[in-house]
C-alpha positions in Angstrom: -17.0 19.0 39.0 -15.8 20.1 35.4 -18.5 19.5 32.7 -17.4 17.9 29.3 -16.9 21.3 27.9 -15.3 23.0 30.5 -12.6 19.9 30.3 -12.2 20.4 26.5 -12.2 24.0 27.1 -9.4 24.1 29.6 -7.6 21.4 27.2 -7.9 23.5 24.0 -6.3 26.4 26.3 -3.4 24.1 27.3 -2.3 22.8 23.7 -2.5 26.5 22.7 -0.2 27.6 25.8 2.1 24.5 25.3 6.0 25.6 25.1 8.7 24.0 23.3 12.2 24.7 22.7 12.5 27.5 20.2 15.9 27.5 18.1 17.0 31.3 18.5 17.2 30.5 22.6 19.4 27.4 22.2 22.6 28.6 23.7 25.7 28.5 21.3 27.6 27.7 24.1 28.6 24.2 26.0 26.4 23.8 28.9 27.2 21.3 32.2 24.7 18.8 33.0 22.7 21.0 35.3 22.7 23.5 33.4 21.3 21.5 30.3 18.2 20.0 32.9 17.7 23.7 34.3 17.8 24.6 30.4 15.0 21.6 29.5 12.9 22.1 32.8 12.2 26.0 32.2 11.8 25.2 28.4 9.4 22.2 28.6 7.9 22.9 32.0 3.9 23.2 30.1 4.6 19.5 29.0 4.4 18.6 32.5 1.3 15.5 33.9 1.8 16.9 37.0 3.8 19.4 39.1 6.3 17.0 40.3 7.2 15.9 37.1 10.7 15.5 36.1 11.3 16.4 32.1 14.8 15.2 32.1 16.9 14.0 34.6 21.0 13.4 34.8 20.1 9.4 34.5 17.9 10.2 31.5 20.5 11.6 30.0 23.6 9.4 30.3 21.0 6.7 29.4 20.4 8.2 26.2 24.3 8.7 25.6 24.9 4.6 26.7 22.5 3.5 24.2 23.6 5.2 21.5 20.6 8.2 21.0 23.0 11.0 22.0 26.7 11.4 21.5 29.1 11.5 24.5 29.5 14.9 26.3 33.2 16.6 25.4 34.6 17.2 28.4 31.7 16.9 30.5 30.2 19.5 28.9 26.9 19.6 26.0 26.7 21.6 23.1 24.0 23.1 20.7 23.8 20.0 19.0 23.4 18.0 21.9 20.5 20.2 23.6 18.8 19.9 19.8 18.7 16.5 20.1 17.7 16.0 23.6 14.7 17.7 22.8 13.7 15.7 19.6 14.3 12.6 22.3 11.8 14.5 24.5 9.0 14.4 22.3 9.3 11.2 20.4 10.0 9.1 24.2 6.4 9.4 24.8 5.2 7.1 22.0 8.3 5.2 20.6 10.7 3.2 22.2 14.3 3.7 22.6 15.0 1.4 20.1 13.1 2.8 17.5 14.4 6.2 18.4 18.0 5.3 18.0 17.3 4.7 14.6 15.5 7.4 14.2 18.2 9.7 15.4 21.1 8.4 14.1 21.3 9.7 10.6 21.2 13.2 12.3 23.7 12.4 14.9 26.4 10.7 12.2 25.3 13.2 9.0 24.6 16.5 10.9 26.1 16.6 14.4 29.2 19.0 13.9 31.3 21.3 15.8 30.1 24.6 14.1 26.2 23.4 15.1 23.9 25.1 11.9 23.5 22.0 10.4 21.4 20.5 12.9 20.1 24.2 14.1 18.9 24.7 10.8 17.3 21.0 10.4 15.8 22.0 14.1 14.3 25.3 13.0 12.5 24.2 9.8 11.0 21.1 12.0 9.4 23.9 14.4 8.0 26.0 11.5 6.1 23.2 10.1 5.0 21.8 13.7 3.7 25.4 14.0 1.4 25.6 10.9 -0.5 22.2 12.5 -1.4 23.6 15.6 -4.5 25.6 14.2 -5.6 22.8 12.5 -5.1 20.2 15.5 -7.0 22.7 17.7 -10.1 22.8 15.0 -9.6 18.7 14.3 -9.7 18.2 18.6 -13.1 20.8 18.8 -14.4 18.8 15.5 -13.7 15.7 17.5 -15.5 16.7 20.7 -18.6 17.9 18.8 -18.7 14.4 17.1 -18.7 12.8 21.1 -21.4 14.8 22.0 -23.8 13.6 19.9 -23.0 9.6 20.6 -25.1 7.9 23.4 -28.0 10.6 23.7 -30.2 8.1 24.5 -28.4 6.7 27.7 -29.9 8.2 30.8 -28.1 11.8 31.9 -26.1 10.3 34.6 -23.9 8.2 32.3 -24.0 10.3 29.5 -21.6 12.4 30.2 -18.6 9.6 31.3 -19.8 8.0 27.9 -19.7 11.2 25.5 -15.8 11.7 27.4 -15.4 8.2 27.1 -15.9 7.9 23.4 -14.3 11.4 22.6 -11.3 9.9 24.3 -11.5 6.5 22.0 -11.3 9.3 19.8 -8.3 10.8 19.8 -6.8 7.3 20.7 -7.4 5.9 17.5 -6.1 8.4 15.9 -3.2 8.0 18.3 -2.3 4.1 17.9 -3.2 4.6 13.9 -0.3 7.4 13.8 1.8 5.5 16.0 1.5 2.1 13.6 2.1 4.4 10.5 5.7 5.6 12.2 6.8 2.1 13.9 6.3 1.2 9.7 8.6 3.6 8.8 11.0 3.6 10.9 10.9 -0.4 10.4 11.9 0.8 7.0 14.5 2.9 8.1 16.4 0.4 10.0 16.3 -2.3 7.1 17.7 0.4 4.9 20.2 1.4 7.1 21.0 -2.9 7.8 21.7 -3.2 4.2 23.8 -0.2 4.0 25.9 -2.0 6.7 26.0 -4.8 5.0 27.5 -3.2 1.6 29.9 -0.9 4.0 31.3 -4.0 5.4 34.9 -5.2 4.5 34.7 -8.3 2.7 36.8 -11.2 3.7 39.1 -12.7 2.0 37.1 -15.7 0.8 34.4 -12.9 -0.2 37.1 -10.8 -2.2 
Protein backbone atom coordinates (compact mmCIF):
# COMPACT_ATOMS: atom_id res chain seq x y z
CA UNK A 1 0.00 0.00 0.00
CA UNK A 2 0.86 3.70 -1.14
CA UNK A 3 2.01 5.90 1.81
CA UNK A 4 0.51 9.52 2.17
CA UNK A 5 3.44 10.79 0.32
CA UNK A 6 3.77 8.48 -2.31
CA UNK A 7 -0.16 9.26 -3.09
CA UNK A 8 0.62 13.07 -3.20
CA UNK A 9 3.66 12.25 -5.00
CA UNK A 10 2.05 10.38 -7.77
CA UNK A 11 -0.84 13.16 -7.66
CA UNK A 12 1.64 16.19 -8.05
CA UNK A 13 3.05 14.03 -11.16
CA UNK A 14 -0.44 13.75 -12.61
CA UNK A 15 -1.60 17.58 -12.43
CA UNK A 16 1.85 18.31 -13.97
CA UNK A 17 1.22 15.63 -16.88
CA UNK A 18 -2.51 16.67 -17.32
CA UNK A 19 -3.32 17.60 -21.17
CA UNK A 20 -5.79 19.95 -22.47
CA UNK A 21 -6.73 21.13 -25.69
CA UNK A 22 -4.19 23.51 -27.00
CA UNK A 23 -5.48 26.19 -29.66
CA UNK A 24 -2.77 25.75 -32.51
CA UNK A 25 -4.18 21.86 -32.86
CA UNK A 26 -7.84 22.79 -33.14
CA UNK A 27 -8.54 21.85 -36.71
CA UNK A 28 -9.71 24.86 -38.99
CA UNK A 29 -11.71 22.49 -40.63
CA UNK A 30 -15.51 21.01 -40.03
CA UNK A 31 -15.16 17.70 -38.31
CA UNK A 32 -18.14 14.74 -38.20
CA UNK A 33 -19.27 13.68 -34.99
CA UNK A 34 -16.70 10.91 -34.62
CA UNK A 35 -14.26 12.61 -35.61
CA UNK A 36 -14.98 15.51 -32.96
CA UNK A 37 -15.11 12.49 -29.96
CA UNK A 38 -11.82 10.85 -31.48
CA UNK A 39 -10.57 14.60 -31.58
CA UNK A 40 -11.69 15.10 -27.50
CA UNK A 41 -10.76 11.45 -26.44
CA UNK A 42 -6.93 11.74 -27.67
CA UNK A 43 -6.96 15.42 -26.42
CA UNK A 44 -8.43 14.95 -22.90
CA UNK A 45 -7.58 11.31 -22.42
CA UNK A 46 -5.15 12.42 -18.86
CA UNK A 47 -8.53 13.81 -17.44
CA UNK A 48 -9.66 10.35 -17.33
CA UNK A 49 -11.07 8.60 -13.31
CA UNK A 50 -10.50 5.59 -14.89
CA UNK A 51 -9.60 3.76 -18.15
CA UNK A 52 -13.10 3.16 -19.25
CA UNK A 53 -14.01 6.52 -19.04
CA UNK A 54 -15.92 8.24 -21.73
CA UNK A 55 -14.85 12.21 -22.08
CA UNK A 56 -17.58 12.92 -24.57
CA UNK A 57 -19.90 10.84 -26.06
CA UNK A 58 -22.43 11.53 -29.39
CA UNK A 59 -25.43 11.82 -26.60
CA UNK A 60 -23.33 14.30 -24.63
CA UNK A 61 -23.09 16.17 -27.32
CA UNK A 62 -26.54 16.62 -28.94
CA UNK A 63 -27.52 17.15 -25.34
CA UNK A 64 -25.48 20.11 -25.11
CA UNK A 65 -26.78 21.41 -28.58
CA UNK A 66 -30.86 20.64 -27.21
CA UNK A 67 -30.31 22.68 -24.27
CA UNK A 68 -29.02 25.51 -25.71
CA UNK A 69 -24.90 25.22 -24.54
CA UNK A 70 -23.67 24.50 -28.11
CA UNK A 71 -25.08 25.74 -31.44
CA UNK A 72 -26.56 23.23 -33.88
CA UNK A 73 -24.07 21.38 -36.21
CA UNK A 74 -24.22 22.86 -40.05
CA UNK A 75 -24.77 20.07 -42.04
CA UNK A 76 -23.96 17.56 -39.69
CA UNK A 77 -20.72 18.68 -39.46
CA UNK A 78 -18.66 20.92 -36.28
CA UNK A 79 -16.43 23.55 -36.67
CA UNK A 80 -13.48 25.32 -34.77
CA UNK A 81 -15.90 27.18 -32.80
CA UNK A 82 -17.83 24.30 -31.88
CA UNK A 83 -14.79 21.98 -30.76
CA UNK A 84 -13.71 25.45 -28.59
CA UNK A 85 -16.64 25.34 -26.91
CA UNK A 86 -17.10 21.77 -26.22
CA UNK A 87 -14.04 21.83 -24.45
CA UNK A 88 -14.88 24.90 -22.14
CA UNK A 89 -18.26 22.55 -21.49
CA UNK A 90 -15.69 19.83 -20.62
CA UNK A 91 -14.14 21.42 -17.80
CA UNK A 92 -16.81 23.59 -16.23
CA UNK A 93 -19.50 20.01 -16.28
CA UNK A 94 -17.61 18.80 -13.49
CA UNK A 95 -18.60 21.40 -10.90
CA UNK A 96 -21.53 23.43 -12.45
CA UNK A 97 -24.69 22.44 -13.77
CA UNK A 98 -26.04 22.68 -17.14
CA UNK A 99 -27.93 25.44 -16.21
CA UNK A 100 -25.49 27.54 -14.99
CA UNK A 101 -23.30 26.70 -17.83
CA UNK A 102 -25.75 27.80 -20.41
CA UNK A 103 -25.47 31.08 -19.06
CA UNK A 104 -22.18 31.00 -18.79
CA UNK A 105 -21.65 30.18 -22.41
CA UNK A 106 -24.00 32.04 -24.15
CA UNK A 107 -22.46 35.53 -24.47
CA UNK A 108 -19.60 33.59 -26.31
CA UNK A 109 -21.88 31.60 -28.48
CA UNK A 110 -24.25 34.75 -29.52
CA UNK A 111 -21.13 37.65 -29.44
CA UNK A 112 -18.21 35.46 -30.69
CA UNK A 113 -19.34 32.25 -32.54
CA UNK A 114 -18.65 33.21 -36.29
CA UNK A 115 -17.86 31.67 -39.45
CA UNK A 116 -14.29 32.91 -39.87
CA UNK A 117 -13.51 31.27 -36.03
CA UNK A 118 -10.51 33.92 -34.43
CA UNK A 119 -12.79 35.48 -32.42
CA UNK A 120 -13.47 32.70 -30.13
CA UNK A 121 -9.81 31.05 -31.01
CA UNK A 122 -8.29 34.07 -29.84
CA UNK A 123 -10.73 34.34 -26.57
CA UNK A 124 -9.68 30.33 -26.25
CA UNK A 125 -5.89 31.00 -26.44
CA UNK A 126 -5.60 33.90 -23.92
CA UNK A 127 -7.89 31.55 -21.47
CA UNK A 128 -4.97 28.78 -21.80
CA UNK A 129 -2.11 31.25 -21.15
CA UNK A 130 -3.39 32.43 -17.99
CA UNK A 131 -4.58 28.78 -16.84
CA UNK A 132 -0.92 28.05 -17.55
CA UNK A 133 0.74 30.64 -15.26
CA UNK A 134 -1.52 28.88 -12.20
CA UNK A 135 -0.27 25.57 -12.57
CA UNK A 136 3.13 26.35 -10.63
CA UNK A 137 1.51 27.89 -8.07
CA UNK A 138 -1.41 25.15 -7.61
CA UNK A 139 1.39 22.53 -7.54
CA UNK A 140 3.25 24.60 -4.53
CA UNK A 141 -0.46 25.65 -2.86
CA UNK A 142 -1.39 21.37 -3.11
CA UNK A 143 2.42 20.41 -1.49
CA UNK A 144 1.74 23.51 1.01
CA UNK A 145 -1.55 21.86 1.69
CA UNK A 146 -0.23 18.39 2.27
CA UNK A 147 2.59 19.61 4.65
CA UNK A 148 -0.19 21.41 6.63
CA UNK A 149 -2.10 17.57 6.92
CA UNK A 150 0.74 16.06 8.19
CA UNK A 151 1.10 17.75 11.09
CA UNK A 152 -2.79 17.42 12.26
CA UNK A 153 -3.64 14.41 14.48
CA UNK A 154 0.04 13.42 15.70
CA UNK A 155 -1.20 12.33 18.61
CA UNK A 156 -3.71 9.63 17.37
CA UNK A 157 -2.12 6.22 17.45
CA UNK A 158 0.00 5.22 14.06
CA UNK A 159 -2.63 3.09 12.72
CA UNK A 160 -5.16 5.81 12.11
CA UNK A 161 -2.95 8.42 11.58
CA UNK A 162 -2.36 8.09 8.37
CA UNK A 163 -6.35 7.73 7.02
CA UNK A 164 -6.68 10.91 9.34
CA UNK A 165 -3.67 13.14 8.00
CA UNK A 166 -5.37 12.00 4.14
CA UNK A 167 -8.51 12.51 5.55
CA UNK A 168 -8.06 16.12 6.61
CA UNK A 169 -5.63 16.94 3.64
CA UNK A 170 -8.64 15.96 1.60
CA UNK A 171 -11.20 18.33 3.70
CA UNK A 172 -8.49 20.42 2.45
CA UNK A 173 -8.61 20.87 -0.81
CA UNK A 174 -12.54 20.48 -0.46
CA UNK A 175 -13.01 23.60 1.10
CA UNK A 176 -11.21 25.24 -0.99
CA UNK A 177 -13.30 23.40 -3.62
CA UNK A 178 -17.10 24.17 -2.37
CA UNK A 179 -15.64 27.91 -1.32
CA UNK A 180 -14.66 28.41 -5.23
CA UNK A 181 -17.62 26.75 -6.40
CA UNK A 182 -20.06 29.23 -4.08
CA UNK A 183 -17.91 32.30 -5.35
CA UNK A 184 -18.84 31.18 -9.29
CA UNK A 185 -22.56 29.93 -8.68
CA UNK A 186 -22.56 33.99 -7.30
CA UNK A 187 -21.45 35.18 -10.26
CA UNK A 188 -22.85 33.57 -12.64
CA UNK A 189 -26.24 34.25 -10.55
CA UNK A 190 -25.26 37.71 -11.46
CA UNK A 191 -24.78 36.98 -14.96
CA UNK A 192 -28.15 35.60 -15.56
CA UNK A 193 -30.02 38.58 -13.78
CA UNK A 194 -28.04 40.92 -16.00
CA UNK A 195 -28.65 39.14 -18.95
CA UNK A 196 -32.85 38.88 -17.62
CA UNK A 197 -33.00 42.51 -17.50
CA UNK A 198 -31.35 42.94 -20.85
CA UNK A 199 -34.32 40.82 -22.07
CA UNK A 200 -36.50 42.57 -20.59
CA UNK A 201 -35.39 46.17 -22.15
CA UNK A 202 -34.84 44.15 -25.70
CA UNK A 203 -38.41 43.20 -25.59
CA UNK A 204 -41.07 44.81 -27.98
CA UNK A 205 -43.42 46.70 -25.95
CA UNK A 206 -47.06 46.25 -26.50
CA UNK A 207 -49.24 48.43 -27.56
CA UNK A 208 -50.70 49.39 -24.14
CA UNK A 209 -46.84 49.74 -23.07
CA UNK A 210 -46.02 52.09 -26.17
Amino acid sequence: MKTNEEIVEDLLNRLKKLNYVHPKDIPDIDLYMDQVTTFMEQHLSTGRRRESDKILTKTMINNYAKNDLLPPPVKKKYSKDHLILLAFIYYFKGFLSIGDIQVLLKPLSSRYFSDDHDKLDRIYSEIVKIEKLQLADLLKEVQTRFETSGSTFEQYPEEDRDYLQLFSFICMLSFDVYLKKQMIEQIIDEMRISSSDKDRKDAPKKDSEK
